[in-house]
Biopython code that builds the backbone (N, CA, C, O; Angstrom):
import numpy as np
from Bio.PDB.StructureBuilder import StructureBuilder

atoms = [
    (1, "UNK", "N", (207.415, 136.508, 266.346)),
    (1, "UNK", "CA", (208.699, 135.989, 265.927)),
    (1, "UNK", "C", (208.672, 135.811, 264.413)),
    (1, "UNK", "O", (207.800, 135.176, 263.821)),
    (2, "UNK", "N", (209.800, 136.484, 263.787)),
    (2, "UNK", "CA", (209.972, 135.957, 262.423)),
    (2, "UNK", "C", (211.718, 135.397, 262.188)),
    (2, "UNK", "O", (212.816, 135.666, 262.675)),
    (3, "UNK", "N", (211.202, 134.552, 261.226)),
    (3, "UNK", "CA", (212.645, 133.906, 260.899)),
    (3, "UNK", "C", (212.945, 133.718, 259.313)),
    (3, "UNK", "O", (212.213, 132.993, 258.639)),
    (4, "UNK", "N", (214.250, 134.523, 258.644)),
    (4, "UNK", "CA", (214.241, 134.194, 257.411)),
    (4, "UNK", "C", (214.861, 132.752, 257.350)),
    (4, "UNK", "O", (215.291, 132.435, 258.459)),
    (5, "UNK", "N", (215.082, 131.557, 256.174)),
    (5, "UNK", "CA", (215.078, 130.983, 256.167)),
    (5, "UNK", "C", (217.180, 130.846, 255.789)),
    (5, "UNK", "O", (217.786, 131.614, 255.041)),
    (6, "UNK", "N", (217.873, 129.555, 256.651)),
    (6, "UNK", "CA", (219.312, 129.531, 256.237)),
    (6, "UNK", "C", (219.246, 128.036, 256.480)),
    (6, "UNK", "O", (218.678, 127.558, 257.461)),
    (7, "UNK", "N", (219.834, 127.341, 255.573)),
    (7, "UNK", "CA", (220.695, 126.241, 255.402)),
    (7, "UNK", "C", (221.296, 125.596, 256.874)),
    (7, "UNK", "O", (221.391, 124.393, 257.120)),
    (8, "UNK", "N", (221.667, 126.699, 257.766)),
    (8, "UNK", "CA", (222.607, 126.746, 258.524)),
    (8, "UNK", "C", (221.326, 126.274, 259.973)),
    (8, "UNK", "O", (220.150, 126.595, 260.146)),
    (9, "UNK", "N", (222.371, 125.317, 260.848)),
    (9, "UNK", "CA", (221.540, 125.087, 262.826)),
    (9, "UNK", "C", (220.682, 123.721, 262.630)),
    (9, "UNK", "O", (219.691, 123.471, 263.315)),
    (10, "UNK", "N", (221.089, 123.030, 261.803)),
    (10, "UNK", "CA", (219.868, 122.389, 261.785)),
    (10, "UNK", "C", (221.094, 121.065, 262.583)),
    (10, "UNK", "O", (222.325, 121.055, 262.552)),
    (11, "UNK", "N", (219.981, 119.940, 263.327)),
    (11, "UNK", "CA", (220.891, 119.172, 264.420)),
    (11, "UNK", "C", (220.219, 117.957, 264.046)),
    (11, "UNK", "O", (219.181, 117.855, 263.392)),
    (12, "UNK", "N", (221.136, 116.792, 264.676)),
    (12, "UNK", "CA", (220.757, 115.380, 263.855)),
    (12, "UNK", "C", (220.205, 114.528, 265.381)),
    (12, "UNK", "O", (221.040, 113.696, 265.738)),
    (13, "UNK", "N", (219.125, 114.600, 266.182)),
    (13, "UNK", "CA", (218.649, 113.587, 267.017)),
    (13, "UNK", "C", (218.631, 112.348, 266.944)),
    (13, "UNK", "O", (218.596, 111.544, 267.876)),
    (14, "UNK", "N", (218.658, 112.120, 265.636)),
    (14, "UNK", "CA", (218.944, 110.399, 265.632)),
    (14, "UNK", "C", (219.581, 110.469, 263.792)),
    (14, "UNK", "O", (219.449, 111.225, 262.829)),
    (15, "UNK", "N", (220.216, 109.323, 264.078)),
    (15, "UNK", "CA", (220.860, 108.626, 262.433)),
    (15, "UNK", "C", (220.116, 109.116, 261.263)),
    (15, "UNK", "O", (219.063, 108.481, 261.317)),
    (16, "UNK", "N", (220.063, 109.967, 260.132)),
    (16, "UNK", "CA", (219.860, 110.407, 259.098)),
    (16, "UNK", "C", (218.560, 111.003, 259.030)),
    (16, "UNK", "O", (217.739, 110.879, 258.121)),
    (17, "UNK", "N", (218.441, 111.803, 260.314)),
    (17, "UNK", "CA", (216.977, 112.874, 260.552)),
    (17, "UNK", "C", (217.812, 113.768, 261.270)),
    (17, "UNK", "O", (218.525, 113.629, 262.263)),
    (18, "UNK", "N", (217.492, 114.914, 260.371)),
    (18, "UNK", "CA", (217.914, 116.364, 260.449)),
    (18, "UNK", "C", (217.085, 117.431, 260.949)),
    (18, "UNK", "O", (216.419, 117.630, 259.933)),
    (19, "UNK", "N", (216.651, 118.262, 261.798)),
    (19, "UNK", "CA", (215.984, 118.876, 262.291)),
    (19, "UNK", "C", (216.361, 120.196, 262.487)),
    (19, "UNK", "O", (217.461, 120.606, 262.858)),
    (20, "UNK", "N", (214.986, 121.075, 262.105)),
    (20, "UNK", "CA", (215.922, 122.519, 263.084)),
    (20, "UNK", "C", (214.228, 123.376, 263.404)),
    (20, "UNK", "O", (213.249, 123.283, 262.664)),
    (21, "UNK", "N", (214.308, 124.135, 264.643)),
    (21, "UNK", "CA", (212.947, 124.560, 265.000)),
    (21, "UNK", "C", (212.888, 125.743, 264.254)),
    (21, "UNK", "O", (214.009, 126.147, 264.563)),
    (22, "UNK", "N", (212.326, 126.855, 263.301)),
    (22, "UNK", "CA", (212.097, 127.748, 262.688)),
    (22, "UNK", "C", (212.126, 128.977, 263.437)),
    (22, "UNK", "O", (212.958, 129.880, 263.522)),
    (23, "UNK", "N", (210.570, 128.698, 264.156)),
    (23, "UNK", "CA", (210.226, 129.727, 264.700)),
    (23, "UNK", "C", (208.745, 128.907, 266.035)),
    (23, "UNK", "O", (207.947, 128.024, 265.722)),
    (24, "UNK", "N", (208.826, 129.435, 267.094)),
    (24, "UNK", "CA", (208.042, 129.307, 268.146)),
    (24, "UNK", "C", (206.971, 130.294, 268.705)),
    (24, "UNK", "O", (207.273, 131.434, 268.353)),
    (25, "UNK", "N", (205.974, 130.272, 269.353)),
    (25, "UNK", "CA", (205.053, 130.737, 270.699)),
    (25, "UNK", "C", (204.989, 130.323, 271.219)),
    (25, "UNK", "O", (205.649, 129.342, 271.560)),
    (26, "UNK", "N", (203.489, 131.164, 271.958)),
    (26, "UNK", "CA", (203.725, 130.382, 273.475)),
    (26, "UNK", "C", (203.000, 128.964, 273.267)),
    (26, "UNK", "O", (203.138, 128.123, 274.155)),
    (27, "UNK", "N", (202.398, 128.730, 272.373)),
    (27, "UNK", "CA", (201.502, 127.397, 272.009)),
    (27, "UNK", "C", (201.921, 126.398, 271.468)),
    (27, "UNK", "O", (201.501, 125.275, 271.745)),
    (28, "UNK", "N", (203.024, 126.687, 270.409)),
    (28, "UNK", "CA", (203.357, 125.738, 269.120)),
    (28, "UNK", "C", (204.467, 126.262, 268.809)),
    (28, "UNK", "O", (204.824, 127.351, 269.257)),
    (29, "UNK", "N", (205.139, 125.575, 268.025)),
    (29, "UNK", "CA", (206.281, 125.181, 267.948)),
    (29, "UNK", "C", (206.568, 124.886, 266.312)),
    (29, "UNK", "O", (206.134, 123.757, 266.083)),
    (30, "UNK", "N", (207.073, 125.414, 265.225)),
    (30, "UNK", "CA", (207.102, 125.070, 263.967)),
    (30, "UNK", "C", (208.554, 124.616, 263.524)),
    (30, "UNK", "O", (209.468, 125.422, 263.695)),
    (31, "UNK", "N", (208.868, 123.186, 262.879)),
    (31, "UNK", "CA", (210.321, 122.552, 262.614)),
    (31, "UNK", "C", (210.012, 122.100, 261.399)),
    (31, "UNK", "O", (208.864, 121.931, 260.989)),
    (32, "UNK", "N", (211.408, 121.815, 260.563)),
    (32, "UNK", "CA", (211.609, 121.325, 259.773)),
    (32, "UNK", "C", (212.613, 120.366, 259.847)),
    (32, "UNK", "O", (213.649, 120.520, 260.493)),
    (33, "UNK", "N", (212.233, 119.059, 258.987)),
    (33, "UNK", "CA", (212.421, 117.744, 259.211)),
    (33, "UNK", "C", (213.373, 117.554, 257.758)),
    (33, "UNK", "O", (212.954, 118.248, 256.833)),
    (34, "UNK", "N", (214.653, 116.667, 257.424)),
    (34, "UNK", "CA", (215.499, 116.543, 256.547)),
    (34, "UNK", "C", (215.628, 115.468, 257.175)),
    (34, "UNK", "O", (216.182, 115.442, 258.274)),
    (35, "UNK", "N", (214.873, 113.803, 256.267)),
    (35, "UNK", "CA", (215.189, 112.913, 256.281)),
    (35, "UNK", "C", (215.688, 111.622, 254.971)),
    (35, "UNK", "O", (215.124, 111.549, 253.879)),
    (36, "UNK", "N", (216.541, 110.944, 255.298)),
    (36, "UNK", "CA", (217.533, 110.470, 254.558)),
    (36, "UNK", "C", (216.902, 109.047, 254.109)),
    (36, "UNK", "O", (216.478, 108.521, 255.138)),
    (37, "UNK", "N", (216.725, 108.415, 253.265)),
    (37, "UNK", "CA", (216.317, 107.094, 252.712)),
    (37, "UNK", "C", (216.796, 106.162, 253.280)),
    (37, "UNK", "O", (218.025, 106.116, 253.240)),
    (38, "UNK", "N", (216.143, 105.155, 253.959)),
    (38, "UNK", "CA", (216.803, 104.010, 255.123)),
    (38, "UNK", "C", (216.865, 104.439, 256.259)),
    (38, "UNK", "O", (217.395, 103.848, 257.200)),
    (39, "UNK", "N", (216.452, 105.271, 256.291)),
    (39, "UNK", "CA", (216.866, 105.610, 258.257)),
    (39, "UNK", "C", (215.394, 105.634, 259.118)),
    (39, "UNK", "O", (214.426, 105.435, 258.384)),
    (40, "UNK", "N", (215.181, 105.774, 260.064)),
    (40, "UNK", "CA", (213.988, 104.962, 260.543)),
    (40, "UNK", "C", (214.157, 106.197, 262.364)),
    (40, "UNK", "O", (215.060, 106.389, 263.178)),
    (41, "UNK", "N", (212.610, 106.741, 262.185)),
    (41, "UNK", "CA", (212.393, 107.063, 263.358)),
    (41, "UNK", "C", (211.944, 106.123, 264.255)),
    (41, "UNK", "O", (211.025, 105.322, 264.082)),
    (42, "UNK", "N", (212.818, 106.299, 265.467)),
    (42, "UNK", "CA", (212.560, 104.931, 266.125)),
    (42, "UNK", "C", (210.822, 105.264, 267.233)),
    (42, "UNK", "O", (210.276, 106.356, 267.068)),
    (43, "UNK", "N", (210.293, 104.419, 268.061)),
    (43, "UNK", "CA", (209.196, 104.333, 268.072)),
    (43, "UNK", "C", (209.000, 105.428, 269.604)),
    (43, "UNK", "O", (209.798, 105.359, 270.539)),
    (44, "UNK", "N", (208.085, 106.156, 269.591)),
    (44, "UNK", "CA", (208.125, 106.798, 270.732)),
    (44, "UNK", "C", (207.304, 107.827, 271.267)),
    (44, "UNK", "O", (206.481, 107.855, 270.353)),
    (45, "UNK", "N", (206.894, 108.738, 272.109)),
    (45, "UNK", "CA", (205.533, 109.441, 271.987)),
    (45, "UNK", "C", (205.778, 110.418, 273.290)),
    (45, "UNK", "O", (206.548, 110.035, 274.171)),
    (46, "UNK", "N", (205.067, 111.764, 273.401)),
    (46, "UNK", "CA", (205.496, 113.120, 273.851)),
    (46, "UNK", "C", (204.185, 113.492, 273.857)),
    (46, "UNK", "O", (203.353, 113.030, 273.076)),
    (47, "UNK", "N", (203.913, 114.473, 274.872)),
    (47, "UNK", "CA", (202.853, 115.012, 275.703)),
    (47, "UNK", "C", (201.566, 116.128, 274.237)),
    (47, "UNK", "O", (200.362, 116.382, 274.261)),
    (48, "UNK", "N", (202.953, 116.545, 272.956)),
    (48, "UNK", "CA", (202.317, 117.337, 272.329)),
    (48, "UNK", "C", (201.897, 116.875, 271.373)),
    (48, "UNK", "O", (202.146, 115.716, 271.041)),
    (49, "UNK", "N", (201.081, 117.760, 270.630)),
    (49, "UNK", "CA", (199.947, 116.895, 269.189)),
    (49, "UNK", "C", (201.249, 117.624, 268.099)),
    (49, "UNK", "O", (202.022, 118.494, 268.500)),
    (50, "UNK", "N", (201.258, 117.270, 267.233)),
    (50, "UNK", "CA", (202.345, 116.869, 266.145)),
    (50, "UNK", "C", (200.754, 116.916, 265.153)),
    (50, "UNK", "O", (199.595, 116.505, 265.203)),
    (51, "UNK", "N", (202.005, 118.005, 263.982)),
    (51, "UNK", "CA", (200.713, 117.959, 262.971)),
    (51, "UNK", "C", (201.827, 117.955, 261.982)),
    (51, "UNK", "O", (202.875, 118.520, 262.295)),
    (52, "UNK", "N", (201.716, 117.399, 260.865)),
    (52, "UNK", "CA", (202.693, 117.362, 259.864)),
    (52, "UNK", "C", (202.187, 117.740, 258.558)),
    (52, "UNK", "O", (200.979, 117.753, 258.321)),
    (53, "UNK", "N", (203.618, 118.237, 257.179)),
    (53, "UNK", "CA", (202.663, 118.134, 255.888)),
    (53, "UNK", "C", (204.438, 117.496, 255.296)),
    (53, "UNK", "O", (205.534, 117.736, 255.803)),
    (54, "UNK", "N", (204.102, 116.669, 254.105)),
    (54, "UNK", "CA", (205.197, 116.265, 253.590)),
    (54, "UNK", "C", (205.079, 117.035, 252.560)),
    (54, "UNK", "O", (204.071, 117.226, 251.880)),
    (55, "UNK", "N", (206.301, 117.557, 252.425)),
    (55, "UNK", "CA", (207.155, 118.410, 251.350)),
    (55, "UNK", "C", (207.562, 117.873, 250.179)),
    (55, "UNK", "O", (207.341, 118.454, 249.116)),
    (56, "UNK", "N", (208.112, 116.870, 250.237)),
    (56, "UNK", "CA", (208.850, 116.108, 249.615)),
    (56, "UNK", "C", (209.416, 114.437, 250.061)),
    (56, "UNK", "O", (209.858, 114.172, 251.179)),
    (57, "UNK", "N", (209.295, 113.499, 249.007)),
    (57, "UNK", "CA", (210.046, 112.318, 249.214)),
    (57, "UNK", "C", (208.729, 111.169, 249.149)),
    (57, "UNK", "O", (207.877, 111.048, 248.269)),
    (58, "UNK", "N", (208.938, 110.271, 250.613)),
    (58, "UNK", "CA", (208.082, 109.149, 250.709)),
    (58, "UNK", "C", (208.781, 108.547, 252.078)),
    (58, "UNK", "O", (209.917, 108.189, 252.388)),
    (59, "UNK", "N", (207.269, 108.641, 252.847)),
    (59, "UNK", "CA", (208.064, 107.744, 254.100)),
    (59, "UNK", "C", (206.494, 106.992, 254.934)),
    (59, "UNK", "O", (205.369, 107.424, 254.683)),
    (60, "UNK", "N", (206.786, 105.730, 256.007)),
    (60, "UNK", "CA", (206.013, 104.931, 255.852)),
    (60, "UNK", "C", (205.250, 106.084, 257.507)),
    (60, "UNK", "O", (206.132, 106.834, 257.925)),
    (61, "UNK", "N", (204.433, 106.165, 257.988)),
    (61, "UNK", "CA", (204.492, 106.147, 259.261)),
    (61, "UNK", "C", (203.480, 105.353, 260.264)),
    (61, "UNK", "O", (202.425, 104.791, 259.971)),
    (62, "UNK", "N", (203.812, 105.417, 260.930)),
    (62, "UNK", "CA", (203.218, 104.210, 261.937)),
    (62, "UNK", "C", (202.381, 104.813, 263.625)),
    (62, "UNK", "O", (202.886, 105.034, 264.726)),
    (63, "UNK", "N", (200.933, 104.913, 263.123)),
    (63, "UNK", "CA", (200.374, 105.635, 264.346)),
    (63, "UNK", "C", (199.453, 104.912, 265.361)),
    (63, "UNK", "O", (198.243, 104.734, 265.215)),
    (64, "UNK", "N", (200.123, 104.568, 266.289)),
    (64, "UNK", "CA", (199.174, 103.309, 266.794)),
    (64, "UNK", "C", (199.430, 102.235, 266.206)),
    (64, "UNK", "O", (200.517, 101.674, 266.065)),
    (65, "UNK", "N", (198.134, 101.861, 265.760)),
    (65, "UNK", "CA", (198.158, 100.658, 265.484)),
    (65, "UNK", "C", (197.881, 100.680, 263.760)),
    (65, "UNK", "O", (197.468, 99.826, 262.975)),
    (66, "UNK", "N", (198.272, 101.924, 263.628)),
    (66, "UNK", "CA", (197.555, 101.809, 261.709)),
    (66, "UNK", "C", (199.081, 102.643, 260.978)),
    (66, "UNK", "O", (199.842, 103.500, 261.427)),
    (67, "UNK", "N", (199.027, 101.928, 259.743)),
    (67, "UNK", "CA", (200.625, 102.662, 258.826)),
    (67, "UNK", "C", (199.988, 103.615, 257.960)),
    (67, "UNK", "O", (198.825, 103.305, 257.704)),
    (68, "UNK", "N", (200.398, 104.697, 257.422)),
    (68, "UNK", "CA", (200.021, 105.650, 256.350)),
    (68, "UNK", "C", (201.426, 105.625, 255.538)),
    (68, "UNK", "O", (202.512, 105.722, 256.111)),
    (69, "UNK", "N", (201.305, 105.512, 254.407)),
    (69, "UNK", "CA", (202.544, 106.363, 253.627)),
    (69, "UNK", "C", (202.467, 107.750, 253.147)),
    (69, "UNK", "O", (201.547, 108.163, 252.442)),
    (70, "UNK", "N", (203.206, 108.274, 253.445)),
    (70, "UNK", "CA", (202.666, 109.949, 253.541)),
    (70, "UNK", "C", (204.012, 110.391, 252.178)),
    (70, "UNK", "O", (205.232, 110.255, 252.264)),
    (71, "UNK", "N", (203.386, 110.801, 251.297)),
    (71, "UNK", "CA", (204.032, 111.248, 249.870)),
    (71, "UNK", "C", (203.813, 113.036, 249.794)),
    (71, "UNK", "O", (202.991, 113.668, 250.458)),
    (72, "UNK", "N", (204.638, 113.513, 248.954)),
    (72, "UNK", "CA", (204.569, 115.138, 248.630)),
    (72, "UNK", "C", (202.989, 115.482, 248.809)),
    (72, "UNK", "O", (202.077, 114.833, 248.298)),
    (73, "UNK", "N", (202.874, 116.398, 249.468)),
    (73, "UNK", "CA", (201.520, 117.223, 249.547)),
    (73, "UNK", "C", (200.672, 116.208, 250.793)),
    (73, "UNK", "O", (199.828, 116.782, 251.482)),
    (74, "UNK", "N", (200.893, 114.984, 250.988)),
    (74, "UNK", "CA", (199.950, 114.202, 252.978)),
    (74, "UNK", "C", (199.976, 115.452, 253.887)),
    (74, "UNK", "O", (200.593, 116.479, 253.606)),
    (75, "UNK", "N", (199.340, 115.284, 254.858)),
    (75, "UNK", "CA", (199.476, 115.541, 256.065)),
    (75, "UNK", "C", (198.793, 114.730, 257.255)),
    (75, "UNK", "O", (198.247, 113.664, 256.970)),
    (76, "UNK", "N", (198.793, 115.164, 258.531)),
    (76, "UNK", "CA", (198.977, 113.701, 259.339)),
    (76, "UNK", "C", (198.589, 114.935, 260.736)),
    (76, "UNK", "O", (198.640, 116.151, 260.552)),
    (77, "UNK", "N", (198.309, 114.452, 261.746)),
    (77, "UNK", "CA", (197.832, 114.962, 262.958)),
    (77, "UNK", "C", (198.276, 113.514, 263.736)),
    (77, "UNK", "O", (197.855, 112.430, 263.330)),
    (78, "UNK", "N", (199.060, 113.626, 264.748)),
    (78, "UNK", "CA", (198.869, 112.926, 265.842)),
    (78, "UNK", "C", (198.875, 113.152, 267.503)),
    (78, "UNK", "O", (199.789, 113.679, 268.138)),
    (79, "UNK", "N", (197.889, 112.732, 267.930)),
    (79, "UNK", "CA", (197.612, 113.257, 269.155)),
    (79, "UNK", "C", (198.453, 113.094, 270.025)),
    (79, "UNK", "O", (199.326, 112.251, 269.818)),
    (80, "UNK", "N", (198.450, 113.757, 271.113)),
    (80, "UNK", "CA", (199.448, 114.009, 272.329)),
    (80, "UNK", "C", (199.576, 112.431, 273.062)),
    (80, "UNK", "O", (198.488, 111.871, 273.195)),
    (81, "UNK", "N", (200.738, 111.695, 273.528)),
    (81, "UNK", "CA", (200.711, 110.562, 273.777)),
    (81, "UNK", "C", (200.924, 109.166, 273.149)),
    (81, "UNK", "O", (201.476, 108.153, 273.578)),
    (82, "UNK", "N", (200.086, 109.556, 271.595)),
    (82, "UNK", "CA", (200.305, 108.340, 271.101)),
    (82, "UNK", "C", (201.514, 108.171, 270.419)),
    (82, "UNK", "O", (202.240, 109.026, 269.911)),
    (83, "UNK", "N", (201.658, 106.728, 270.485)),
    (83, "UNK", "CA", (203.051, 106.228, 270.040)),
    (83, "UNK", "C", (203.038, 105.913, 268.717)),
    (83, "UNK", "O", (202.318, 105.023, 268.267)),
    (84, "UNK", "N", (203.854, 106.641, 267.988)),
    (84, "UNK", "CA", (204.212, 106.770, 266.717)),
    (84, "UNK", "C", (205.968, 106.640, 266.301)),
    (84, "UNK", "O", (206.881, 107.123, 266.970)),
    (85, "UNK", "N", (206.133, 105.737, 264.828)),
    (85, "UNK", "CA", (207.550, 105.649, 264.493)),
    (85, "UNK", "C", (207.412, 106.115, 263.321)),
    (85, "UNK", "O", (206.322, 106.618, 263.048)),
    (86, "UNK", "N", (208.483, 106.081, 262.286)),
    (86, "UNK", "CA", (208.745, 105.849, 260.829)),
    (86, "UNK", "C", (209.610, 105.916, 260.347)),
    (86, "UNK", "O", (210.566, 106.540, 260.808)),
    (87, "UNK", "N", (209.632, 105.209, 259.054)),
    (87, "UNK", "CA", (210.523, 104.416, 258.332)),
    (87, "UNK", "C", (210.347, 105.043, 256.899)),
    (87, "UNK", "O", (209.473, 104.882, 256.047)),
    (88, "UNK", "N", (212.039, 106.191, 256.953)),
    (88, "UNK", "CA", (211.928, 106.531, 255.615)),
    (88, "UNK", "C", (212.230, 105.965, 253.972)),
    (88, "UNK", "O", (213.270, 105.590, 253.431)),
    (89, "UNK", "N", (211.313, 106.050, 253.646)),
    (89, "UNK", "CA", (211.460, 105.263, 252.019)),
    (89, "UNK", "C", (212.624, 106.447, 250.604)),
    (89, "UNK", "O", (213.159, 106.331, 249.501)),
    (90, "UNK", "N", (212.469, 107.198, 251.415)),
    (90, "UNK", "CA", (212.789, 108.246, 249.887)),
    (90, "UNK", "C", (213.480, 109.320, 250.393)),
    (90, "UNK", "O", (213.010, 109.529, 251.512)),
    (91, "UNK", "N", (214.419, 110.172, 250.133)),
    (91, "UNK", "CA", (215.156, 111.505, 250.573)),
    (91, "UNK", "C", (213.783, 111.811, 250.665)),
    (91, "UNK", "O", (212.897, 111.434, 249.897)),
    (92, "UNK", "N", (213.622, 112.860, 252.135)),
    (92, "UNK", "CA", (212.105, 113.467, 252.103)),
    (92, "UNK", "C", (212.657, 115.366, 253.262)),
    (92, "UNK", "O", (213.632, 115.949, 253.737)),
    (93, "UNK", "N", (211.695, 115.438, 253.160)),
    (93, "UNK", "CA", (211.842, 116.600, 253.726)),
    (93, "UNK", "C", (209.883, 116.845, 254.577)),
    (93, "UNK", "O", (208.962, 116.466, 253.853)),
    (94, "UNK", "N", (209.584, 117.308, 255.674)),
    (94, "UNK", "CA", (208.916, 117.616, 256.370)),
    (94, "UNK", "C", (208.648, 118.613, 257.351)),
    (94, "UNK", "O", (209.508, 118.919, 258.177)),
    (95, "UNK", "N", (207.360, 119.217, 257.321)),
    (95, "UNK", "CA", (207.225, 120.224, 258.502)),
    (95, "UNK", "C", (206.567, 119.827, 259.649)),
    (95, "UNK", "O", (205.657, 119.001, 259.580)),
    (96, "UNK", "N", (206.910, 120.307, 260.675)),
    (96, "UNK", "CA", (205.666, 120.063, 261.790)),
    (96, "UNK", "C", (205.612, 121.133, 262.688)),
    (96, "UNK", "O", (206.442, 122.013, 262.914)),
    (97, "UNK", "N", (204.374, 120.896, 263.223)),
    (97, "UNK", "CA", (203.854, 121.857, 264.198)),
    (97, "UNK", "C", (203.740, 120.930, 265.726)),
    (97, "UNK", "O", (202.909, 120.104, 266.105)),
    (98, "UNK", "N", (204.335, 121.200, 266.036)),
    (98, "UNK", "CA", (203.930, 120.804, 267.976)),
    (98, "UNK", "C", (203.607, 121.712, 268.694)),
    (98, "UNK", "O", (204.054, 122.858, 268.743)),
    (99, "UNK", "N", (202.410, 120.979, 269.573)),
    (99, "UNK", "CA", (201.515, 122.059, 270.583)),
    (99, "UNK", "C", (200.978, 121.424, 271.662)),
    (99, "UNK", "O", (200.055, 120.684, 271.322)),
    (100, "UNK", "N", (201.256, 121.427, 273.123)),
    (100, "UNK", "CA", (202.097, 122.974, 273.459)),
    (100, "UNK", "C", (203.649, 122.597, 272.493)),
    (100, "UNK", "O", (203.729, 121.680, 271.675)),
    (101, "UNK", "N", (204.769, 123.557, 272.849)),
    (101, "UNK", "CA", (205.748, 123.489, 272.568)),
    (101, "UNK", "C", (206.739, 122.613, 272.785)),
    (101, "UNK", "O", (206.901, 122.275, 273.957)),
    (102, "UNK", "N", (207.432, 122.165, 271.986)),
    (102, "UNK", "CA", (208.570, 121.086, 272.512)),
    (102, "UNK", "C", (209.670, 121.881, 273.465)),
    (102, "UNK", "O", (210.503, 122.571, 272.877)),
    (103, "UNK", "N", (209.704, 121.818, 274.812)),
    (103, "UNK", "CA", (211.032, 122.604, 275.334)),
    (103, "UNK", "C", (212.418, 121.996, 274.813)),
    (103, "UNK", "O", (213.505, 122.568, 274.887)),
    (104, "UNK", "N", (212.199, 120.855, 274.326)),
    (104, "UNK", "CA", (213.852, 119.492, 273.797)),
    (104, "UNK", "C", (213.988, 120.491, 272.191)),
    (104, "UNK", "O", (214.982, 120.320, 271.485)),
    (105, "UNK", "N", (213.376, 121.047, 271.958)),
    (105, "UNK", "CA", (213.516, 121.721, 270.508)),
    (105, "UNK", "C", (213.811, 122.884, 270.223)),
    (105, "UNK", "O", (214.341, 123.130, 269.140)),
    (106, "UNK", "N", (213.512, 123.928, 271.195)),
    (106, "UNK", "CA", (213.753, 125.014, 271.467)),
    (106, "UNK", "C", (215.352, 124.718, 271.091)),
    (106, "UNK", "O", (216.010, 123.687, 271.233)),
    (107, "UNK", "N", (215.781, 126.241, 270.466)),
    (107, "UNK", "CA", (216.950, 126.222, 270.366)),
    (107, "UNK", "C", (217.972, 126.758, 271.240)),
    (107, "UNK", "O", (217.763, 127.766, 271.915)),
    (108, "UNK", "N", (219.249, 126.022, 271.259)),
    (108, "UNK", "CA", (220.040, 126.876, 272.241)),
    (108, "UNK", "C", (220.347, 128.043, 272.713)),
    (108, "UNK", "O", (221.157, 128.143, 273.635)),
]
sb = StructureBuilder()
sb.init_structure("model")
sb.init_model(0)
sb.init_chain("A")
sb.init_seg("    ")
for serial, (resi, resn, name, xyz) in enumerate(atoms, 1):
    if name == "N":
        sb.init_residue(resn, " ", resi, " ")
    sb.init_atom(name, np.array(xyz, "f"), 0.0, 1.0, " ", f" {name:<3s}", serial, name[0])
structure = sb.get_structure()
């Protein structure tokens, strides 16, 4: 699968987090994240490992029981299950990888 890159499909799952899936296999799953200053992923956790790199901005996140602030150039791994939130500090922008695949992400 290849995908050039458009502005355009990207969908809002919760209050000022913007999302859109890129491109997929049969393993993983690659999205990009457009989040807004003040808005707050609320707390919650899914079967797949989530690997992230921040692009841009500043945001707090919360894995378990420990916070990271993850700034331009972090990245972050969290395992399948655990419960993770966050609370964005700064216009930010983010990638992630989920594996296996998110079927809720897949696009229409």
């Amino acid at each position: 699968m290849f995908a050039k890159y458009t502005p355009a499909g990207f969908i809002s799952p919760v209050d000022g987090i913007e999302m859109k899936t890129f491109v997929y296999g049969e393993n993983s799953l690659l999205a990009r994240f457009h989040l807004k200053k003040g808005s707050f992923l609320p707390l919650h956790s899914h079967p797949q490992e989530q690997t992230g790199f921040m692009v841009s901005g500043k945001m707090t996140l919360f894995i378990g029981n420990e916070a990271f602030t993850a700034e331009a150039g972090d990245s972050w791994s969290i395992k399948g299950g655990v419960v993770h939130r966050a609370e964005i500090l700064e216009d930010s922008t983010a990638i992630e990888v989920f594996s296996p695949i998110r079927e809720d992400y897949l696009p229409a």
